[in-house]
C-alpha positions as CSV (number, residue, x, y, z in Angstrom):
1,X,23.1,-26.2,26.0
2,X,21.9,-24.6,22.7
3,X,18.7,-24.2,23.4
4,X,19.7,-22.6,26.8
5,X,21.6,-20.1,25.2
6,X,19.2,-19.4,23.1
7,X,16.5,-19.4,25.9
8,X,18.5,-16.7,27.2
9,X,19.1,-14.6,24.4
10,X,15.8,-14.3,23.5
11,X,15.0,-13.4,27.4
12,X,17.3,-10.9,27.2
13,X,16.0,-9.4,23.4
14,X,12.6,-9.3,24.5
15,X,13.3,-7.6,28.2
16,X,15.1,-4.9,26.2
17,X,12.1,-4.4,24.2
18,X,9.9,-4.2,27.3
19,X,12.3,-1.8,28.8
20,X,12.4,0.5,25.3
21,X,8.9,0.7,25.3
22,X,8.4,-0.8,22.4
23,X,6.4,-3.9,23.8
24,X,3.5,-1.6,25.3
25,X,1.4,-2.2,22.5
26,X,2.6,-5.7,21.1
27,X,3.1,-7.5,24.9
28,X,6.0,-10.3,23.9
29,X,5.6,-13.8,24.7
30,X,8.9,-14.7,27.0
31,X,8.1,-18.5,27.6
32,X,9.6,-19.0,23.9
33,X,11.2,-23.0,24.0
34,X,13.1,-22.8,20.7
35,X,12.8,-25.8,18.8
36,X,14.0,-26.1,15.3
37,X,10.8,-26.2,12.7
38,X,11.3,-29.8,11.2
39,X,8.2,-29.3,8.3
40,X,6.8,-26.6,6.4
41,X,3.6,-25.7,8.6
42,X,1.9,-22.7,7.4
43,X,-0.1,-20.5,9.8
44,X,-3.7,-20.1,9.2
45,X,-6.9,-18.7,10.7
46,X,-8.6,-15.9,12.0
47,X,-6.3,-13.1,13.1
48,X,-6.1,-12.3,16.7
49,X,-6.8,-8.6,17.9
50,X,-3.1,-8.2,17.9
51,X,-2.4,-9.1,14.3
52,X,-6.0,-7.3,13.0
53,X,-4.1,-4.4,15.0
54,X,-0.6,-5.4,13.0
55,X,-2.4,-4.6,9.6
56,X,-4.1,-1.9,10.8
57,X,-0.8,-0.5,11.6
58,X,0.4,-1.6,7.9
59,X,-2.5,0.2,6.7
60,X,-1.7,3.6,8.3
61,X,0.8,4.2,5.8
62,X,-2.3,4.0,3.1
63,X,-4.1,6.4,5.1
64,X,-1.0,9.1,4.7
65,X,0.2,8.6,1.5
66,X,-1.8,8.7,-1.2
67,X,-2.2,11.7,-3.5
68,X,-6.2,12.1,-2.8
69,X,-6.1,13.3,-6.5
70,X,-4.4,10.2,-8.7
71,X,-5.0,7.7,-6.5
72,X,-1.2,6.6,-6.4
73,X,1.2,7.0,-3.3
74,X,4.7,7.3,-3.5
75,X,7.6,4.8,-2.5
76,X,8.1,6.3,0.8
77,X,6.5,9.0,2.7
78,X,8.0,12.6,1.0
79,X,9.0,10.6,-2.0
80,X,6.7,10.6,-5.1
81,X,8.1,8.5,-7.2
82,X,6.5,4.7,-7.2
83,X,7.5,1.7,-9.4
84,X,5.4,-1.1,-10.7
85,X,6.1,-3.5,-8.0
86,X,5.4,-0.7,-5.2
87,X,2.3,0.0,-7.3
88,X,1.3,-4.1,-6.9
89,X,1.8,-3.8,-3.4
90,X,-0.6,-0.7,-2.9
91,X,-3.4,-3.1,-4.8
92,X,-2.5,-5.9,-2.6
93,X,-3.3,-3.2,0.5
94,X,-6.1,-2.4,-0.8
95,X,-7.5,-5.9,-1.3
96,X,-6.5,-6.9,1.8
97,X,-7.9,-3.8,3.5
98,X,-10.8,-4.6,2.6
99,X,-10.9,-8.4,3.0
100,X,-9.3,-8.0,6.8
101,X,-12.4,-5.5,7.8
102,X,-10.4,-2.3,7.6
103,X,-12.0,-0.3,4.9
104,X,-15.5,-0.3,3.8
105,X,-16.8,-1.1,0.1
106,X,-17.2,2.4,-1.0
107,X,-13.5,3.0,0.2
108,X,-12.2,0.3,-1.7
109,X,-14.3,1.4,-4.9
110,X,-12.9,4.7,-5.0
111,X,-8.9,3.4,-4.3
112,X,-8.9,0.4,-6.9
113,X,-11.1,2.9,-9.6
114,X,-8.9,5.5,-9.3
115,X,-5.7,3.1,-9.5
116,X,-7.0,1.0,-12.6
117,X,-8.2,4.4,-14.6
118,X,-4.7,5.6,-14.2
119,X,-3.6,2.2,-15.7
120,X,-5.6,3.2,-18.8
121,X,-4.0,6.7,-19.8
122,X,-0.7,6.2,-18.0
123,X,1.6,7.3,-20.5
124,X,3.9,4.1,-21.3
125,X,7.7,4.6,-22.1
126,X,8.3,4.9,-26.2
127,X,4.5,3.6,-26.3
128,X,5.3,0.2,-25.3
129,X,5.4,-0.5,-21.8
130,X,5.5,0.7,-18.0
131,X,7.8,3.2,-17.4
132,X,10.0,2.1,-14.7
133,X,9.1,5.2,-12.2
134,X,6.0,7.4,-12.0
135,X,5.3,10.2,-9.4
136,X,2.4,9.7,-7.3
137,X,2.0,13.7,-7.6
138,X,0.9,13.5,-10.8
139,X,0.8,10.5,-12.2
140,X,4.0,11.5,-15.0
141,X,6.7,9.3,-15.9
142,X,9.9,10.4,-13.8
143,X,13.2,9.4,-13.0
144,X,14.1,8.2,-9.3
145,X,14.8,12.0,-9.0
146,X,11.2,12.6,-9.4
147,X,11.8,14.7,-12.4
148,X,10.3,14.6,-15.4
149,X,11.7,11.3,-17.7
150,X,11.9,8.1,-19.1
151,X,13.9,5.4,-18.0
152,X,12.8,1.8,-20.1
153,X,11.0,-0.2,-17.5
154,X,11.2,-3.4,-15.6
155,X,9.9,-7.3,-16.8
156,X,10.4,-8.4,-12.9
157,X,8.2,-5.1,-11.9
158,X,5.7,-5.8,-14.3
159,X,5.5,-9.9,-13.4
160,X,4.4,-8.7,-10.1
161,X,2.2,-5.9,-11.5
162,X,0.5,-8.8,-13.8
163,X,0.0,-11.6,-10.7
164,X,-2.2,-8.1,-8.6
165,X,-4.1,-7.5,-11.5
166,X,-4.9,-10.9,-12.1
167,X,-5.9,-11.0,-8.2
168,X,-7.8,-8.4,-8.6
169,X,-9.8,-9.5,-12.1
170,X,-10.6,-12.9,-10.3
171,X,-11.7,-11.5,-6.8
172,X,-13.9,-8.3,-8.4
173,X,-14.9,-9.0,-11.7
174,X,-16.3,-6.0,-11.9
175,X,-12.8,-4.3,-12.7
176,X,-11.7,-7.0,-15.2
177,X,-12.5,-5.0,-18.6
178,X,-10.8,-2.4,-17.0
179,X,-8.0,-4.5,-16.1
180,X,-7.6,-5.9,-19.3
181,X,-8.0,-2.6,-21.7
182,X,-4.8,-1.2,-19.7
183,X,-3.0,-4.6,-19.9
184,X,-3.8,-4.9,-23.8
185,X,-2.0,-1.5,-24.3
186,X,1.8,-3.2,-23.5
187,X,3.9,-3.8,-26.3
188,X,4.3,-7.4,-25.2
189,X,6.8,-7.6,-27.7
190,X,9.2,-5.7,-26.0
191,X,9.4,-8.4,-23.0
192,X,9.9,-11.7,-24.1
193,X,12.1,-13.9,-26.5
194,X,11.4,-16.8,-28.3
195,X,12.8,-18.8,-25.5
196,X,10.3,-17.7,-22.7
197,X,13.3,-15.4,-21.1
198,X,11.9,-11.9,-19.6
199,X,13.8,-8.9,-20.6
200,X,14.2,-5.1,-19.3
201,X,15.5,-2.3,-20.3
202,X,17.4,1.3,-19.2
203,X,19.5,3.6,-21.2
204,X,23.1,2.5,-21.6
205,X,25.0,5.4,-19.6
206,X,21.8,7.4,-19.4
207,X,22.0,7.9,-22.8
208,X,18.4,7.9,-24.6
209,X,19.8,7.1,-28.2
210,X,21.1,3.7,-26.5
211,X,18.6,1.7,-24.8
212,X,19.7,-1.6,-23.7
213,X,17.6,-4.8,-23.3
214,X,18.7,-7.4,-20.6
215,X,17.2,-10.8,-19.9
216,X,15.9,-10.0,-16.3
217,X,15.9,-11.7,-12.6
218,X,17.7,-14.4,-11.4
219,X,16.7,-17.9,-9.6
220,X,13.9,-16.7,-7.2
221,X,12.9,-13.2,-8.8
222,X,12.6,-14.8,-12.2
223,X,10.4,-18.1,-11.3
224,X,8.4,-15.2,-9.3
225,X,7.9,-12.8,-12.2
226,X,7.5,-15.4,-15.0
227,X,4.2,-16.5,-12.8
228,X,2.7,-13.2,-13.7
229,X,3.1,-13.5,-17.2
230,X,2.1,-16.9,-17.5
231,X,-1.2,-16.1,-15.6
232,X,-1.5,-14.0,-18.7
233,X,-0.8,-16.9,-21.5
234,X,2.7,-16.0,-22.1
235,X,5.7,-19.1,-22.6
236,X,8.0,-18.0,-19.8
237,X,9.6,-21.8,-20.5
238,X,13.2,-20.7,-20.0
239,X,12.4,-17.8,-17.1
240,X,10.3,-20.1,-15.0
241,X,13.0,-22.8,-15.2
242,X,15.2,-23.6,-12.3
243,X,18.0,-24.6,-14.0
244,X,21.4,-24.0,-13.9
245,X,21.2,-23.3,-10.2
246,X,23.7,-24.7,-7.4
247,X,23.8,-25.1,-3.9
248,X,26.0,-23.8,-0.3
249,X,25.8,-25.0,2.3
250,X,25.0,-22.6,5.3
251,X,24.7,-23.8,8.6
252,X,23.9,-27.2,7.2
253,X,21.6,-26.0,5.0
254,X,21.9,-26.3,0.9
255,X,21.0,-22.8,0.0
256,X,20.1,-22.3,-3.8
257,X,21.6,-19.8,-5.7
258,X,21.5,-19.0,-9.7
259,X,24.7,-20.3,-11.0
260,X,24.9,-18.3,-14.2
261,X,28.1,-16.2,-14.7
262,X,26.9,-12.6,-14.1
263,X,26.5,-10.9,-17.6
264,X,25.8,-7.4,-16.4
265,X,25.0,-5.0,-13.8
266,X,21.4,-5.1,-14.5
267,X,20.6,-8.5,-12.9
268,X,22.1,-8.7,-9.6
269,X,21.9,-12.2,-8.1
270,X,21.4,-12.4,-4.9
271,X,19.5,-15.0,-2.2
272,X,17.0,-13.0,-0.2
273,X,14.1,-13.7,1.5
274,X,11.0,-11.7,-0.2
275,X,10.6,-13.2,-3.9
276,X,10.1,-16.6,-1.9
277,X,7.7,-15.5,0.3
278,X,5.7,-13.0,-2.3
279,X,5.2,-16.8,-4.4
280,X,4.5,-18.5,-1.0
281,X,1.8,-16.4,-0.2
282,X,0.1,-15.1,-3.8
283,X,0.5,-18.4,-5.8
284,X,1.5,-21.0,-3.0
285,X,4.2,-22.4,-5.0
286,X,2.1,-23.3,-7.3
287,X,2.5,-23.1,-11.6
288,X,0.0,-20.9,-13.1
289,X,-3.5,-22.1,-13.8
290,X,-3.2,-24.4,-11.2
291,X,-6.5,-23.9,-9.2
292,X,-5.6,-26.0,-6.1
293,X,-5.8,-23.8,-3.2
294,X,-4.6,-26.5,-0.9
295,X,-1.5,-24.7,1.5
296,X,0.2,-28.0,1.6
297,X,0.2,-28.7,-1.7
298,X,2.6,-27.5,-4.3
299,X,2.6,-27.7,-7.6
300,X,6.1,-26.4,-8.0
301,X,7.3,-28.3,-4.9
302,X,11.1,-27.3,-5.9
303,X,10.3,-23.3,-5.2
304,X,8.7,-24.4,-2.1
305,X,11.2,-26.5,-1.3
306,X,14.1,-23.4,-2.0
307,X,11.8,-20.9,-0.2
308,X,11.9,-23.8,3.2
309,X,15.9,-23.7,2.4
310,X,16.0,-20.4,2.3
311,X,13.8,-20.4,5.5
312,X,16.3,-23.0,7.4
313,X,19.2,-20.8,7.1
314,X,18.0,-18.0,8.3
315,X,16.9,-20.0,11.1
316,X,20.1,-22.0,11.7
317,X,21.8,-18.8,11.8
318,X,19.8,-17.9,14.6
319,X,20.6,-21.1,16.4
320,X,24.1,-20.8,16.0
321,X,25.1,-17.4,16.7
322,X,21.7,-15.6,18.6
323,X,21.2,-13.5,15.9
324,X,17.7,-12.8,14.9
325,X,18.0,-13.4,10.9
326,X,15.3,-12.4,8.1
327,X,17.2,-10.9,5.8
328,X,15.4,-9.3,2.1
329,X,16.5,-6.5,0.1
330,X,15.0,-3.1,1.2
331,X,15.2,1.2,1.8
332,X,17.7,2.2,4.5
333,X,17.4,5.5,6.3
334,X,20.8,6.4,5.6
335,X,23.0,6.0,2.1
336,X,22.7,4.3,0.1
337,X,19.1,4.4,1.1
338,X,18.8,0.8,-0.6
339,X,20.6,-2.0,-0.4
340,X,20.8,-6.0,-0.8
341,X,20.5,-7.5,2.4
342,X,21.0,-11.1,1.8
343,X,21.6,-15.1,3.1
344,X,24.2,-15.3,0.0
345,X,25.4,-12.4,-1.8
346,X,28.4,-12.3,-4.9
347,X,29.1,-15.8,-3.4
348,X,29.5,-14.6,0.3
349,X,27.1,-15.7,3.0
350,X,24.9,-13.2,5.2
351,X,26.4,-10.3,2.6
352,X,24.9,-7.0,3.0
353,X,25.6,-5.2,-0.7
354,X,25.1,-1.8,-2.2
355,X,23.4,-2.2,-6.1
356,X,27.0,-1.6,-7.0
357,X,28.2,-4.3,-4.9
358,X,29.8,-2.5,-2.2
359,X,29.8,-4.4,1.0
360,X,28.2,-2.7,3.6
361,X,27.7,-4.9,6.7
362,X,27.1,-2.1,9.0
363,X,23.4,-1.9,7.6
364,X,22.9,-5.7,7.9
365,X,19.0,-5.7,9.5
366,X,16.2,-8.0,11.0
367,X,13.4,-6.9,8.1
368,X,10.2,-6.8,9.6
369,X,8.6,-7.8,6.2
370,X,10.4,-10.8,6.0
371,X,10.0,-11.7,9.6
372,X,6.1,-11.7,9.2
373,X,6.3,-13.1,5.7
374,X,8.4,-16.3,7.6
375,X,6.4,-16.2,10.1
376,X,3.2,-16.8,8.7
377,X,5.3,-19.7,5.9
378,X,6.8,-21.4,8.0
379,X,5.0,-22.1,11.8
380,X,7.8,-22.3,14.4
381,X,9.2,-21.1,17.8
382,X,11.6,-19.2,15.7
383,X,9.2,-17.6,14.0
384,X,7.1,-16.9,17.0
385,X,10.4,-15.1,18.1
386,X,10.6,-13.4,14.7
387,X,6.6,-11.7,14.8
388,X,7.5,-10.8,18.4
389,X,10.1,-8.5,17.6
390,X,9.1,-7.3,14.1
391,X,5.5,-6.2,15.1
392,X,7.1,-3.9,17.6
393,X,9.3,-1.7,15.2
394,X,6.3,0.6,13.9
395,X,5.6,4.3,14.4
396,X,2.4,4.8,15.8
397,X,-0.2,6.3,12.9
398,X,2.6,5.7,10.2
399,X,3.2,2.3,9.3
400,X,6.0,-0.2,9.9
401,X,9.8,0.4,9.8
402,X,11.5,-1.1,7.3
403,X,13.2,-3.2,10.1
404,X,16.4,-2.8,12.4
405,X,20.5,-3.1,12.1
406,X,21.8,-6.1,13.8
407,X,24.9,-4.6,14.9
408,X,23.3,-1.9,17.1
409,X,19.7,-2.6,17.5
410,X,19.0,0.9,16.4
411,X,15.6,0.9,14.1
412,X,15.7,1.9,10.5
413,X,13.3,4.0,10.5
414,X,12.6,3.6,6.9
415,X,8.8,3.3,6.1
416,X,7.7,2.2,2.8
417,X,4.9,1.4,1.1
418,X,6.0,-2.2,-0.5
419,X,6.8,-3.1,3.2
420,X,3.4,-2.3,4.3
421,X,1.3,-3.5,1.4
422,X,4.0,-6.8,1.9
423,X,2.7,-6.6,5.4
424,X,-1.2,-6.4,4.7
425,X,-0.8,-9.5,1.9
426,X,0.9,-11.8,4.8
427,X,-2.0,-11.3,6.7
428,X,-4.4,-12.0,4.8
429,X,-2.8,-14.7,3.3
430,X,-3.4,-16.3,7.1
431,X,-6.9,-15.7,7.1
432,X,-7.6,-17.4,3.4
433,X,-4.6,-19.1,2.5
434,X,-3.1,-18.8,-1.4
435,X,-4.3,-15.3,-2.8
436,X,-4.9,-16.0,-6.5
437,X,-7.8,-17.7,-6.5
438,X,-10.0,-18.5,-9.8
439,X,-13.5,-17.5,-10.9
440,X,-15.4,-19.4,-12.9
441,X,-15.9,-16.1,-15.5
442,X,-14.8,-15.0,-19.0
443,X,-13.3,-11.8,-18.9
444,X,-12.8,-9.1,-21.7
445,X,-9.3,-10.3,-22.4
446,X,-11.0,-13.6,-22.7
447,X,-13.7,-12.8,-24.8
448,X,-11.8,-10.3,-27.4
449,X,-8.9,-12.8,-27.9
450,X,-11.5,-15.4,-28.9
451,X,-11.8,-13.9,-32.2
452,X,-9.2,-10.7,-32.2
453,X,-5.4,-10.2,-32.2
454,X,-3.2,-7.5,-31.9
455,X,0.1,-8.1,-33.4
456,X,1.7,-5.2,-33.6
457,X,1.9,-5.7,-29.6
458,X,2.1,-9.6,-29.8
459,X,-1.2,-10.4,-28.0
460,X,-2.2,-12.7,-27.1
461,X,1.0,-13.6,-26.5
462,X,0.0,-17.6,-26.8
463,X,0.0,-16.5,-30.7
464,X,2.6,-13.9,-31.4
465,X,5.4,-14.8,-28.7
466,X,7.0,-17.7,-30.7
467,X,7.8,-15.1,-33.6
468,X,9.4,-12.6,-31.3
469,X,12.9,-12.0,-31.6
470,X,14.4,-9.2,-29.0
471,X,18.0,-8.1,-29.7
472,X,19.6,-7.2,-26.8
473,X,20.9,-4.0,-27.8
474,X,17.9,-1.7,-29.5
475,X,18.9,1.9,-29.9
């Protein structure tokens, strides 16, 4: 009887998409038999002409957005300012632009030259590190206003920042002195402890005399970030540890969550779908340095088994109530124009959350990069269903939406640029499987640290991080 109802649900989703027009360019597949996915199966191969068509629909918001002077692109169309993890996903587009056939060579010399000189005279907040928000305008530090400041900067923005580069070194050696000049300019002793944790930092109050370190991420983010700096040689032993995490259960599904007592506002702990899917597809669940490039294979088999938990809810939600479930953190086109759309949330399933923790289930959405990012993870009616409906919320020549609100089917017609370069990296993580791959070369970072140090910045960190002590208030 389940699978009836369920038959007909979907029937009746996918008519209403025919009959809003949205279908005309993405024709749905209405013979969907919905069987629960039993084994993690990622998809793999060739993309079809209607998936080469989904990324180069992802790839329209590249087209628009970047500043034809810096190189950069802002967060959202009309919004300059860009953080270091929407900066990871606009190399990730560009890689996979090029890889998927969409840009040419010369293209993609000019957009990753442009990106990595900028990395090499950015100005870095106090000297150390990253700012946490730049403007694509002009390449300045700035504040989410876009106006002129400095705000400390983010270890989970910069994890992600690290794993791109490292991409990009490994694919196109050509780039990795480059690469490595801009990365040997952090103050890496700004971002660790003794004990592997990853810390950020933002004025207390918006007060610049009081800048406040906090040990960032929580169980997902942090395994996810730590990857990055261990790529890099760092000791992220306590960050990429697991443990103390706990379970709910969710549909019949254990779902993990961090189980550490909040200790501040600055590392919200929620269960969402896109720090799961970001290690799925870049690393494969797999630690760092581990060159297997096997899809089935995980070298970290607890992640993978989290991220197919994680997975299983969504989908048993699905089977339970008819509601189509993908659920990630993301923009919204309405206030507070961001918000924590999650499987668990402060303890409470499904919670949709403002960053102060206001619940706001009226902007509880379908995301259509987690729907693609499932969809190519996990192979299965469901997410057959999922791809179906995300790859018809797009604006022709703009990009994708961020996705759509569950309690009125309307479209949030937020576009962003993590969503799209999200997008773009799904794909072509189905035509070549895990995208860190190794070469066989020495870079510059290599080379240099073979007989240099610097310690004033705590590089290479192999040799400096064990004397690091952070204090988490540094005025």
């Amino acid at each position: 009887m389940r699978i009836k109802f369920i038959k007909l649900i979907s029937t009746v989703m996918l008519l209403a998409l025919v009959i809003s027009g949205f279908s005309a360019m993405f024709p749905a597949n209405s013979e969907a038999d919905f069987k629960p996915a039993v084994k993690q199966v990622p998809r793999q191969g060739p993309l079809t002409p209607r998936e080469q068509k989904w990324a180069e629909t992802a790839w329209d918001y590249f087209k628009n957005n970047v500043n034809q002077q810096t190189g950069l692109a802002g967060a959202q169309p009309n919004y300059s300012p860009f953080t270091m993890w929407d900066l990871s996903a606009h190399i990730a587009a560009v890689v996979a632009a090029k890889e998927l056939g969409i840009i040419d060579s010369k293209d993609f010399d000019s957009r990753i030259r442009k990106i990595v000189s900028w990395l090499n005279v950015m100005e870095l907040f106090r000297g150390d590190l990253p700012n946490q928000f730049y403007s694509a305008d002009n390449g300045a530090m700035v504040d989410w206003s876009n106006q002129p400041g400095a705000l400390g900067w983010s270890a989970l923005d910069l994890g992600r920042l690290l794993t791109w580069l490292k991409i990009l070194k490994e694919r196109y050696p050509e780039y990795a002195e480059q690469i490595d000049k801009s990365v040997m300019r952090w103050n890496w002793s700004k971002l660790m402890d003794r004990q592997g944790i990853m810390f950020g930092a933002s004025y207390y109050q918006r007060d610049a005399n009081n800048l406040i370190h906090y040990a960032e991420g929580r169980l997902g983010y942090e395994e996810y970030a730590a990857r990055g700096f261990g790529l890099w040689g760092a000791n992220t032993k306590t960050a990429s540890k697991i443990d103390p995490y706990s379970t709910i259960t969710i549909y019949g599904v254990p779902v993990p969550f961090d189980a550490r007592d909040p200790e501040n506002e600055h590392a919200p702990n929620f269960v969402v779908t896109e720090n799961y899917v970001l290690d799925g597809i870049e690393h494969n669940w797999d630690l760092p340095g581990d060159r297997n490039t096997n899809v089935n294979r995980h070298s970290d088999p607890m992640q993978a088994k989290f991220a197919w938990n994680v997975y299983k809810a969504q989908e048993s939600r699905f089977l339970n109530t008819g509601i189509l479930t993908a659920k990630t953190e993301d923009a919204v086109d309405k206030a507070p124009y961001f918000i924590y759309d999650t499987i668990l949330g402060q303890g409470i399933p499904w919670a949709t959350l403002s960053h102060e923790g206001t619940p706001m289930p009226e902007l509880s959405s379908l995301n259509t990069k987690a729907a693609l990012g499932l969809w190519v993870l996990f192979k299965s009616d469901y997410t057959d269903l999922l791809a179906e409906v995300a790859s018809t919320m797009y604006e022709p020549g703009k990009g994708f939406y961020v996705g759509r609100y569950e309690k009125t089917g309307k479209l949030n017609h937020a576009i962003t640029l993590n969503g799209n370069g999200v997008i773009l990296e799904i794909l072509l993580y189905k035509t070549q499987g895990k995208l860190l791959k190794y070469s066989d070369s020495k870079s510059y970072w290599d080379k240099f640290f073979k007989s240099n140090s610097l310690p004033s910045k705590a590089l290479p960190p192999w040799k400096y991080q064990p004397y690091i002590t952070i204090h988490k208030y540094d005025p």
